[in-house]
Structures are given as C-alpha cells and as structure tokens.
N, C-alpha and C positions, 0 to 999 in steps of 0.2 A: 898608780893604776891597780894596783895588788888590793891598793885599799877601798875600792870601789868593788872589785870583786869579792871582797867581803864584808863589805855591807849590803850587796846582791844577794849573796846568799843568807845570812840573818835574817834581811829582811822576806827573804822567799819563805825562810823557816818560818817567823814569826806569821806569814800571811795566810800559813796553813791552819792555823790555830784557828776554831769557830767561836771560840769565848775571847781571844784577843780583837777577832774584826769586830765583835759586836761593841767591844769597848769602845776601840779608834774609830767607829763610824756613826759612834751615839753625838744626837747635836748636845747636850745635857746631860754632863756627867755628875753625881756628885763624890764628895772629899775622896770616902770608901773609893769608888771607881774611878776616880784620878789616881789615887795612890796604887791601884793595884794595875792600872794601866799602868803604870810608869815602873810596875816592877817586872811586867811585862817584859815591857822595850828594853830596862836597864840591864838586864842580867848577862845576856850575853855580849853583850859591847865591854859590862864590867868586866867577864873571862876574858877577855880581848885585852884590857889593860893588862891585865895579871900575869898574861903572858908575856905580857910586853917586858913588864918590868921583871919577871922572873929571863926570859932568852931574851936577851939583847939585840940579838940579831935576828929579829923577827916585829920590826918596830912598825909594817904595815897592820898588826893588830890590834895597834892602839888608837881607836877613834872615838874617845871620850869628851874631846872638844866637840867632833860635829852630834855625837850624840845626844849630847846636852843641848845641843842647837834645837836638832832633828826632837824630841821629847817636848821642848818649851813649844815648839811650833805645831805638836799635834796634840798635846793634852792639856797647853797653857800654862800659866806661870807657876800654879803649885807645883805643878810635875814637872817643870822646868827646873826648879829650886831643888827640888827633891832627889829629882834623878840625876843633875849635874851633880850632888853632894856624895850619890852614890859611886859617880861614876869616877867621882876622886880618891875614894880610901882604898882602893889597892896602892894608888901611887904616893899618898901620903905616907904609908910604911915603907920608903923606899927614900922618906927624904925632899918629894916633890910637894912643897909646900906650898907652895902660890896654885896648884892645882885646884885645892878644893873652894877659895874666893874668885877665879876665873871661870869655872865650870858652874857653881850659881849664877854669877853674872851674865856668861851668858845664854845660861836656860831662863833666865828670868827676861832678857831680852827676847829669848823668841819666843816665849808666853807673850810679853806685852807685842810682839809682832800680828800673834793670833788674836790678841785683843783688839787691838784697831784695824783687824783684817775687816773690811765693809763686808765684801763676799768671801764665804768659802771657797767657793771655787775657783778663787786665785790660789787658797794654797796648793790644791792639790794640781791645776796645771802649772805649776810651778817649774822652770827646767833650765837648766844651765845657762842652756843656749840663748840667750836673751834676745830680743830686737837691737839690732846694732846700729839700723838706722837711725842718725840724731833729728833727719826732718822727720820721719813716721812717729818719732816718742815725743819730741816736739808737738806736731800736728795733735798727737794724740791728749794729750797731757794739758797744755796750755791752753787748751780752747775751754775747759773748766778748770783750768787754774785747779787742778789735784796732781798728788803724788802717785805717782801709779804703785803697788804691793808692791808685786813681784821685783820691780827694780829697785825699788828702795830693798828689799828682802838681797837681792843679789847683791848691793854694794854695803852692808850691814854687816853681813858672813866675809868680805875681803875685807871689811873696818878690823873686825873682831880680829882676823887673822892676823891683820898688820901689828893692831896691837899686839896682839899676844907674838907674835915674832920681838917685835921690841923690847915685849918684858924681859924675854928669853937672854935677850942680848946684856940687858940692866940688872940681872940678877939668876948669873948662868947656874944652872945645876941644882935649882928650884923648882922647875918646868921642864917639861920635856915639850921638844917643839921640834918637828924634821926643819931643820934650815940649810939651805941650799943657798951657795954664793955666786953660782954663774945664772945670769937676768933670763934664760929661757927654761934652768931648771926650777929655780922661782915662782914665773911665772904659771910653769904646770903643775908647782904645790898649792897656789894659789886655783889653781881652774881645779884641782883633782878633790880640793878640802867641800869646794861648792855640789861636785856631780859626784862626793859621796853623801851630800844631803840630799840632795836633787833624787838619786834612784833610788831610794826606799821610798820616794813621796810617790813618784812615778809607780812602782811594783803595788805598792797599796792602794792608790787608785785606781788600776785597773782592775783589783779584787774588788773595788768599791764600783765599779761601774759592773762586773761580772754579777754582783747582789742585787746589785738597780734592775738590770735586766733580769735575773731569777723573780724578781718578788714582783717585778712586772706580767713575765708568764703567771706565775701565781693568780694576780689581781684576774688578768685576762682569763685563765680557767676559772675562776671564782665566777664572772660578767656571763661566761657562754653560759654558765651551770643553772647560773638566776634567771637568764631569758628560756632557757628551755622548756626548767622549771615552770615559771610562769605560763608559756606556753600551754604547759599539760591543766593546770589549775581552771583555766575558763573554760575548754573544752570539756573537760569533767564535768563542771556544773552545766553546762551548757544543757550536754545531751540527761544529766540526770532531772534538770529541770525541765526536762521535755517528758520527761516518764512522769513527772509529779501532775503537768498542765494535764495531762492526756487520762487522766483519772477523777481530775476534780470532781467532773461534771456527774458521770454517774457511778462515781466508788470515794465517796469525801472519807470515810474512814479509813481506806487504805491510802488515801494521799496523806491525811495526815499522818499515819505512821511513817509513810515515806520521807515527809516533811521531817520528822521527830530524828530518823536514821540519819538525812542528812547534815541535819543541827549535828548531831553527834560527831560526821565524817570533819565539818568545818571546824568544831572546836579545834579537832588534835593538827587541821590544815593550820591552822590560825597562832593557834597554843607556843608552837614550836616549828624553828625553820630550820630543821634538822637536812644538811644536805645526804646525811648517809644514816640509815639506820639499821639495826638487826634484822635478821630474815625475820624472824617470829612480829614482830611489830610491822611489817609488810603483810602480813600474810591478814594479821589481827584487822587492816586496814582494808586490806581484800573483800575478808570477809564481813564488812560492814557495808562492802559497795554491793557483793552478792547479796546480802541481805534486802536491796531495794531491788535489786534485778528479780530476783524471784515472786517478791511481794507482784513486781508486774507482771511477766511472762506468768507464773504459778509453777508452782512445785511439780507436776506430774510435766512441763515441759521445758525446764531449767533445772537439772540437776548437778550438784558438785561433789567431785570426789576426789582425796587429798592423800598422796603417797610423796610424806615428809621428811626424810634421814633427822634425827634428832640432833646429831651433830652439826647442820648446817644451819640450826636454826639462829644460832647464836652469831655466823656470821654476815660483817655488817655490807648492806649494799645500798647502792642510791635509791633514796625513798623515790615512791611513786616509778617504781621501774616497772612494776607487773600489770599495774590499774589499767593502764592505757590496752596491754596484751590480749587480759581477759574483758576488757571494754569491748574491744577489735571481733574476738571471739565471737560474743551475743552479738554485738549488732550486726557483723557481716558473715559468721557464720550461720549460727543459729536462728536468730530471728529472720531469715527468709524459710526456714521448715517448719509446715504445717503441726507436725506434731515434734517441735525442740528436738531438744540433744541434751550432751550433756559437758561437762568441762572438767579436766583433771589437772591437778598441780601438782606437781614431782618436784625432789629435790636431792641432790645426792654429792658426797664429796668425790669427786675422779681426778685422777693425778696430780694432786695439792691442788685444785682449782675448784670451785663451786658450779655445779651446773642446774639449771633450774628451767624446766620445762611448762610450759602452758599447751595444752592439746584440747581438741572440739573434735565432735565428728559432726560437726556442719554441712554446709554446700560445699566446703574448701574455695580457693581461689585460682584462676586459671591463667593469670598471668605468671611468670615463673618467680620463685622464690627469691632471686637477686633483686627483680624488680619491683617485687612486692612491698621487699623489707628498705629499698632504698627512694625510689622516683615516685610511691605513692603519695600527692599532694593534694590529692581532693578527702571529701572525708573519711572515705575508706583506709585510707593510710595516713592520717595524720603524725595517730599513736604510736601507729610500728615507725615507721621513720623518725618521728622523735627520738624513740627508745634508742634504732640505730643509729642515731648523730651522737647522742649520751653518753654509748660506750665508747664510740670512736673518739669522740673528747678527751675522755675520760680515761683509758686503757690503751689507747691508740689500740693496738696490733693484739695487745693482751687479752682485751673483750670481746668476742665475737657474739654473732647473733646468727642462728641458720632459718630458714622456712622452708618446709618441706608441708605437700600441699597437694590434695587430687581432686580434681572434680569430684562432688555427692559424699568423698569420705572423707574432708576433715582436715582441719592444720595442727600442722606440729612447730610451735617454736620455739625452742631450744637456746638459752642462755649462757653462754662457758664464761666465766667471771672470774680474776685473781685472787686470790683471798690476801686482804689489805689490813694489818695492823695501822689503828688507830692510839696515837698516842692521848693522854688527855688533856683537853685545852690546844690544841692541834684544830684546825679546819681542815675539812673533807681536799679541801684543793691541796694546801699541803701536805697532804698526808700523798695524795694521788701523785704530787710531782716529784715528790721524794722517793717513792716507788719507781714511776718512769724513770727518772735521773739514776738510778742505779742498775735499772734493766741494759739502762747504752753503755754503760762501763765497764 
C-alpha cells in the first residue's frame, strides 16, 4: 500500500510539469522525445531504488519493476528498454544482477503492449479493477473473436510478476523481489504491483482529460471570436456601401474615391486575420473608415478630434473594437442633426488598465445606457452590442463597457480594457484564457 502511495505522489509531481504532459500526451514522439520522456518518468523511481538499496528497511521505495512496465506502456518500447536499463543500475552496484535483463524485458513488453494497443484509449482507462464478470468478457469478447487490452494488460503484469517471483526463488540474492509466503499476503503483492501501474495511468489521465477540456474552451473562444468577428465585417461594408450607392449618381468623383478608401480598408480586412492588434493600427484603421464618412457628410458637418496617451498606443486590443462605436456615433447620433457634430477619441492608461473612450454630441439616445449597450438588436445597436458580447467573451468581468447618454447632447462610451501580454506565436484566445485562468486563482 506504501507503494502505491508513492507512486501517487511522483506521479502527481511529475503531472505538474508542462514540458513533461506535452511529452506523454504527444500521439508522435520521436528518438530525442522518447529518450527525454523516459528520463523524465525514470529519475525519480531510479532515487526510489537507491534508496531502497542504500535503507533496507524502506523497500516500499523500490518500484523499478512496475516502472519499467509503467515507461514501456506510455512511451513504447525504446523507452521501455531504456528506462527499465536505467532503472537497474542503482541495483546492479549492489549485486542485483538479474535486475538489469528483467527490467528491459519487461519494458520492452509493455512497449510492445502499446504497440498492438488498437486504441489509446484502452490504456489510459486502464484500472485494476477489471470486469470480473466471465459471461460479460465472454459476451464481450467472443462475439469478435478479439482479445480484449486491458485484460490481456492485467493478466501480463501478474505473468511478469510470477515470473519474476520465481526467478527470485531460482537465484536468490540476485533480485530483489517483496515475497510473501501466506496466499492472502501474496495475493495483495500481486493486486498492489498492478494498482501501482494502474494510478499513475489513472492521475495522468485525468491531466489529459483537464488539457482536452482547456484546449476545448480555447477552440470554443477561438469560434465565438470568429462569428462575432464576422458579424461586424458585413455590416461594415453593408452600411459603407450604401454611402458609396447614394453618391454614384450625382457625385461619380467622390464615389470613386470612396470606392478607392474602401479597396484600401478590405486589403488590411483581407491581408491579415489579426484577432488582436495594437491601439495605433486601430486607430490607423479608424481613420481610414472617417476618411469616407466625411468625403460624405463633408468636413464642416463631421469633424474628428483625437486626445491619444502615447503610451497606450502600443497596447494591443481586439481589432475592429472601435469601428463599429464610431460607426454607431455618425449614423445614430450625428447624422439625424441638420448641421453634424463632431466625434472625439480619447485614450489613457488608469490603474494598469486601458481605457478608451468614443464621445459625439449628437441626438444622444434615450433609452438608458444598460439597454443601449446590451438588448439593442435592430440596426441601431447591432455594433454596440457586438462590442458588448466581445468583451464579455473575451475579459468576462475584466472588460467593461459604460453609455452614458442625454437627449440633444451626446454619448459617451467608455472602454476599460486589461492590458494582455501577447507572447509570440501565441493566439489572441490563448493569450485571453491564460489571463482569465490566472485572474480565478
């Protein structure tokens, strides 16, 4: 029992490690990444020997047999060969010499066990507790005339055993082997040798299934981020290809320019599917959309004015987070006043967060700003409610969004954003959920 709890605990150590899972969870390792798995898993099983053979009376620390099992069955037969050879040379300086040809042998069996495994995912639900039922594995079994793994796996680990009891017996003081002479203490070296391979398989699968499900949210923030996304992309053109129709007719020279600014907005749409990009290359992008809002409204009733902390230009936020804002702005606030407005951009670092502000003094809107920014689904509120599903996606609790808003004077909406280190070669979603996941801890 001792010795199950220390193969518990290795194995918990070892399943801390993020360069060890990515080893043991790769389906295609190759030689390099076999061998350095297998020096992984063998080191501290090998102090476990060393100890054995240094304190005598501490012989639940010697689990070199099932480790060499445990090694062939997760990194296959090189690392079965390898690591059972390692797992021998504390004991062969001690005399135990049948050690280091029993410990190949059988890491090389449970390599060739993972060889002929059909599925993976026999090994890892792998578990002591076997079906005991002889008509259920019968039923099971015989109706395709196959072996089933895992029991073949379970009665392969008692072969091994037995043998290796018997060599002990034929050539004592060679091998080290717990042997017990009464048939029920036996029988629990036998059941304890299997459920110390069994729970490291067990503890590492459930780190394997913990990944499944991380890289699952991952994929799933990836999916919301690309339908959003998408979302805002037809809308945009939509309404700017309504400002290009509503020109042709009697202004062809300013539609073509129009025409030319939008060519330019789809190249960088097109160019690159950047989920996050710097403030400055937002703003660059802004101002390429103002560039055709003014060509229509004109210059004396669309004016922009830009109060930008220089420091915040550099940091990065989800593209297309403003367009939709200042989109919002002109068409529902400004564009119902006879003589325009105008629209200001603010940006500024407050309390390690970025805050970034979009303001009009348009009509304003007169529904209250919760419901502005949330339940607008006609076209007046497409964009802001986009934006506010984005952050909520995105930041959950971290992102917020306000509207503040008065009839005749105007909306303010207000941005507060985390400021997110981007590693490189990193995606926008992992970079986000890696944030999140360390905000709960």
């Amino acid at each position: 029992m001792i010795k199950v709890g220390v193969a518990t605990a290795v194995a918990s150590a070892l399943g801390r490690s993020r360069e060890f899972k990515k080893l043991l969870f790769r389906h295609h390792r190759s030689v390099r990444e076999s061998i350095i798995l297998t020096l992984f898993t063998a080191f501290p099983f090998v102090l476990g020997v060393y100890i054995r053979c240094s304190v005598k009376s501490f012989v639940a620390a010697d689990m070199g047999f099932e480790a060499s099992i445990l090694i062939g069955v997760m990194g296959g037969r090189l690392a079965g060969v390898v690591g059972g050879a390692l797992l021998a040379f504390p004991a062969l300086f001690y005399g135990e010499y049948l050690t280091l040809p029993l410990n190949i042998l059988v890491g090389l069996v449970g390599g060739l066990l993972r060889y002929f495994c059909r599925n993976e995912e026999e090994i890892w639900t792998f578990s002591p507790f076997i079906d005991l039922s002889v008509y259920r594995w019968l039923k099971r079994n015989l109706r395709y005339l196959r072996i089933d793994w895992q029991t073949a796996f379970f009665l392969i680990i008692v072969a091994l055993q037995a043998g290796r009891l018997e060599l002990n017996w034929a050539a004592p003081g060679l091998l080290f082997v717990l042997s017990l002479t009464r048939p029920v203490a036996l029988l629990a070296v036998f059941f304890f040798v299997v459920a110390t391979i069994a729970v490291p398989i067990k503890i590492w699968n459930n780190a394997r299934i913990e990944m499944k499900l991380e890289e699952q949210g991952k994929l799933l923030l990836e999916a919301r981020l690309d339908a959003l996304q998408s979302q805002i992309n037809p809308h945009f053109l939509f309404n700017t290809l309504n400002s290009i129709s509503s020109l042709v007719r009697f202004d062809p020279d300013q539609a073509r320019d129009l025409i030319l600014k939008l060519s330019k907005i789809l190249r960088r749409l097109l160019g690159k599917h950047d989920e996050f990009v710097q403030l400055r290359e937002e703003i660059e992008f802004i101002d390429d959309y103002l560039d055709i809002e003014v060509v229509r409204f004109g210059r004396e009733k669309l004016r922009v004015y830009k109060h930008l902390d220089p420091d915040t230009l550099d940091v990065v936020v989800p593209a297309m987070l403003l367009q939709p804002l200042v989109e919002n702005s002109i068409k529902h606030g400004l564009s119902p006043k006879i003589d325009g407005g105008s629209i200001t951009l603010r940006s500024r670092m407050q309390e390690g967060k970025l805050l970034v502000q979009v303001e009009d003094d348009g009509v304003g809107m007169s529904a209250p700003p919760a419901v502005a920014a949330s339940t607008m689904s006609s076209g007046a509120g497409i964009g802001m409610a986009n934006v506010a599903e984005r952050l909520q996606v995105l930041y959950g609790d971290e992102g917020k969004m306000t509207v503040r808003s008065r009839d005749n004077q105007g909306t303010l909406v207000a941005l507060e954003l985390p400021v997110v280190q981007m590693d490189s070669g990193s995606s926008a979603a992992s970079a986000i959920y890696a944030a999140r996941s360390s905000t709960r801890s």
